[in-house]
C-alpha positions in Angstrom: 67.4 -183.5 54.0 66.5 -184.5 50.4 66.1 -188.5 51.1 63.9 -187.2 53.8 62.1 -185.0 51.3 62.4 -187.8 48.8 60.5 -190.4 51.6 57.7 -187.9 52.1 57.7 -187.4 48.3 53.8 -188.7 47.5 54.0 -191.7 44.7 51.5 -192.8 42.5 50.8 -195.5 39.7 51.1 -194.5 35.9 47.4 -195.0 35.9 46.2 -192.6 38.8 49.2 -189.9 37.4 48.0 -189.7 33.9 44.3 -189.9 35.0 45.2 -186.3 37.1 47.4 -184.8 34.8 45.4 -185.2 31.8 48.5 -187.1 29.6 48.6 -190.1 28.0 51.0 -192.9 29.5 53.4 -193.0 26.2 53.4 -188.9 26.9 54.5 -190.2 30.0 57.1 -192.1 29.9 59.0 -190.0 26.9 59.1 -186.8 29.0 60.4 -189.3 31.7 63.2 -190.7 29.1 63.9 -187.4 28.2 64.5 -186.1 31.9 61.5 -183.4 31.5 59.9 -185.3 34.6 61.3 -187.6 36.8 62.1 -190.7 36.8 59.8 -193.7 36.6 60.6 -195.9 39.9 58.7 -199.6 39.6 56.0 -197.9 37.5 55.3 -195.5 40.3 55.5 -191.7 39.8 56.3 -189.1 42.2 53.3 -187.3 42.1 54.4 -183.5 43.5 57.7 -182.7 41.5 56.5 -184.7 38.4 53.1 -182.3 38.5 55.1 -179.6 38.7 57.7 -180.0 36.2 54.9 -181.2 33.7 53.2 -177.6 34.4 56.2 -176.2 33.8 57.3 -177.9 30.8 53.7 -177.2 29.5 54.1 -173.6 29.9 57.3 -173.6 28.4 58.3 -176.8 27.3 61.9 -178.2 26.3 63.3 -179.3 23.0 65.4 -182.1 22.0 67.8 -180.7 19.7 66.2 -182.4 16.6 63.1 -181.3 17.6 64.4 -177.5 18.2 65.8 -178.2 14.2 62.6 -179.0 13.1 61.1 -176.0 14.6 63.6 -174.2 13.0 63.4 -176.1 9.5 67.4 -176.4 10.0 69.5 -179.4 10.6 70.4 -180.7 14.0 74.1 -180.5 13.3 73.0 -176.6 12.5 71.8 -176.6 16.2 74.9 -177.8 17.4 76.9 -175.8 15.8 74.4 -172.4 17.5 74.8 -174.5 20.8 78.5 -174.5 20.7 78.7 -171.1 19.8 76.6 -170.0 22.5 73.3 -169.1 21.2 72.0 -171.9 22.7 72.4 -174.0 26.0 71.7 -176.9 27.3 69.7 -177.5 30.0 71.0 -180.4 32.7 68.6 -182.7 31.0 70.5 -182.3 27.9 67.5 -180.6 26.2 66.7 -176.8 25.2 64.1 -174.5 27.0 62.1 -173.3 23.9 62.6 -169.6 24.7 66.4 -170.4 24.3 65.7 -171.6 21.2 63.8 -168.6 19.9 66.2 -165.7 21.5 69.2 -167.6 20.3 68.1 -167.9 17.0 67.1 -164.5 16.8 70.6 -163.3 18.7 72.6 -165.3 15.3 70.5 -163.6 12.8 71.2 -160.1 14.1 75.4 -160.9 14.4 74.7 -162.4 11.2 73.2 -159.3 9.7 76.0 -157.7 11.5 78.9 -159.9 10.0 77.5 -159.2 6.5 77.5 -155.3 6.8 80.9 -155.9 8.3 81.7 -158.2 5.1 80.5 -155.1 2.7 82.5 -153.0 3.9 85.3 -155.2 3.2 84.3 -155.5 0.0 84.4 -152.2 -1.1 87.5 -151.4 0.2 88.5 -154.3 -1.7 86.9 -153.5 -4.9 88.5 -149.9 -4.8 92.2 -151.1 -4.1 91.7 -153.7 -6.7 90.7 -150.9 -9.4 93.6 -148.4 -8.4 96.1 -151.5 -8.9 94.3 -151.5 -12.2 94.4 -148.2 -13.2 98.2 -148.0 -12.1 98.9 -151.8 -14.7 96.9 -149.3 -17.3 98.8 -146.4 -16.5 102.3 -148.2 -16.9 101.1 -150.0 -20.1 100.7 -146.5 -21.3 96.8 -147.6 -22.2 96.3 -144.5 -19.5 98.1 -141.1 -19.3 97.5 -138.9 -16.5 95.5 -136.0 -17.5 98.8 -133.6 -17.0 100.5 -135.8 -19.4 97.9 -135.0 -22.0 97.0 -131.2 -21.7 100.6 -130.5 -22.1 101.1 -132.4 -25.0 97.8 -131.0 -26.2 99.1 -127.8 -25.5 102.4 -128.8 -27.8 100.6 -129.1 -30.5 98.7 -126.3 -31.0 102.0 -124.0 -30.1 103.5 -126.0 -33.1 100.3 -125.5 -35.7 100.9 -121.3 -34.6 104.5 -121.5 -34.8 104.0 -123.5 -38.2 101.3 -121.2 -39.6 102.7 -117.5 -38.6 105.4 -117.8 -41.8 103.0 -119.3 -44.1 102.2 -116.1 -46.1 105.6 -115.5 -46.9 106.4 -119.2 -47.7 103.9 -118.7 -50.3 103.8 -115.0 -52.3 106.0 -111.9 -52.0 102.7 -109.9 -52.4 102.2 -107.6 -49.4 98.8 -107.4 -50.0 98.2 -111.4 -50.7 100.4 -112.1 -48.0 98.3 -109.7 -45.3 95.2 -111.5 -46.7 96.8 -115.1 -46.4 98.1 -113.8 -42.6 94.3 -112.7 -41.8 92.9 -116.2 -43.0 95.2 -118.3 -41.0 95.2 -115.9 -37.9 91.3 -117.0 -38.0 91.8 -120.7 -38.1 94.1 -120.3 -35.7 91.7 -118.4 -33.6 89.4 -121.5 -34.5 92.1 -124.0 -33.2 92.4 -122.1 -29.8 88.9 -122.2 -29.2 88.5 -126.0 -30.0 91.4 -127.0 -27.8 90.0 -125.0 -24.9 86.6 -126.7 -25.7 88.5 -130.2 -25.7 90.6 -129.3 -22.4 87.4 -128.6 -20.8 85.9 -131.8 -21.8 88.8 -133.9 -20.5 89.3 -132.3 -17.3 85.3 -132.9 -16.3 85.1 -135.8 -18.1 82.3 -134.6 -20.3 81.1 -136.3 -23.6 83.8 -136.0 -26.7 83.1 -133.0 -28.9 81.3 -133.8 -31.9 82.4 -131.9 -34.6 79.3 -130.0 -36.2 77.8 -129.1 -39.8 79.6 -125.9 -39.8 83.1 -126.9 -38.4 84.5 -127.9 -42.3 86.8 -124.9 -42.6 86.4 -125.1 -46.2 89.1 -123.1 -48.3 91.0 -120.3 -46.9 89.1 -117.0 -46.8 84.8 -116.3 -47.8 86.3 -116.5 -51.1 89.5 -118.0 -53.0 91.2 -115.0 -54.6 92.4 -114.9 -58.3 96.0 -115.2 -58.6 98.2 -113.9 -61.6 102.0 -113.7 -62.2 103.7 -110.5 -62.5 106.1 -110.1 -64.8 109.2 -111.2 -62.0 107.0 -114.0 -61.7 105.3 -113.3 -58.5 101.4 -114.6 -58.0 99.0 -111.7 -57.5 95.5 -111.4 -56.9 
């Protein structure tokens, strides 16, 4: 059935084809070469299928793969690569409808814009395991104490200043009355103290700015006024 097609198949010469179809001969012969129309057969031209592939190929014409790269402003080995990773296909005459070339393209950017969100994501998760590996090196170099660890320490300290400061007025006079002044002054530093620490506690457990100690925070000496001590005559300081 085909050779009998091919028989009835109308041929004509180069001359009478490209004078029809508006071409020039060298257009000719390269869409021939390049299997967009058929064959060239003792410089005679089947006139039907060669007129009707040329309309085709006009409407939507094929690429070379080195054409379809400069279309793209890419390389040809780039087009390869999209060819054999199926964004692209070859047609039987080895070339590449120019709609393929478009829609493929277009299908790569949007995996591509795909595989990079994918590759954030990544990222972060790496970026936050890589700082809790640091954190835990700090931690264990003791440049890092969990919070816990502090407050309680904290807490230490100011039991110690109390405990260290509730027998101060008898370390220091056997005066009832200068000791229950002495005993009033520290209670009000240590009043002081616990206020500051609970400030500071604060401040480390929301990770708030340092306190800044201010232009009234210098305790200055114990009590509004330093009382005027005298010995008795068992040698005891009075005021």
């Amino acid at each position: 059935m085909a050779k009998a097609v091919e028989q009835e198949q109308t041929w004509v010469s180069i001359a009478e084809f490209i004078q029809i179809a508006g071409c020039s001969e060298l257009e000719l012969r390269n869409l021939s070469r390049k299997n967009i129309l058929p064959k060239i057969v003792d410089e005679r031209v089947a006139f039907v299928p060669s007129l009707q592939r040329l309309i085709a190929h006009l409407r939507e014409p094929d690429l070379s793969q080195t054409e379809a790269a400069g279309i793209l402003q890419v390389t040809p080995a780039w087009i390869r690569q999209m060819i054999n990773q199926g964004y692209m296909t070859l047609k039987s005459n080895g070339l590449i409808a120019s709609k393929d070339v478009s829609a493929g393209y277009i299908r790569y950017l949007k995996d591509e814009k795909r595989q990079q969100a994918r590759s954030a994501g990544v990222n972060k998760v790496t970026a936050a395991r890589a700082a809790e590996i640091e954190l835990r090196i700090a931690m264990k170099q003791r440049e890092l104490i969990p919070l816990e660890d502090a407050m309680l320490a904290f807490s230490d300290l100011c039991g110690f200043c109390r405990q260290s400061m509730d027998g101060l007025a008898a370390r220091i006079t056997r005066d009832l009355a200068l000791r229950k002044l002495i005993q009033k002054e520290a209670n009000a530093v240590l009043q002081e103290i616990s206020t500051r620490s609970s400030e500071c506690a604060r401040a480390m457990a929301t990770g708030g700015d340092a306190l800044e100690a201010g232009d009234g925070d210098d305790p200055g000496p114990v009590g509004s006024e330093e009382p005027h001590l005298s010995q008795d005559s068992r040698g005891a300081r009075t005021a």
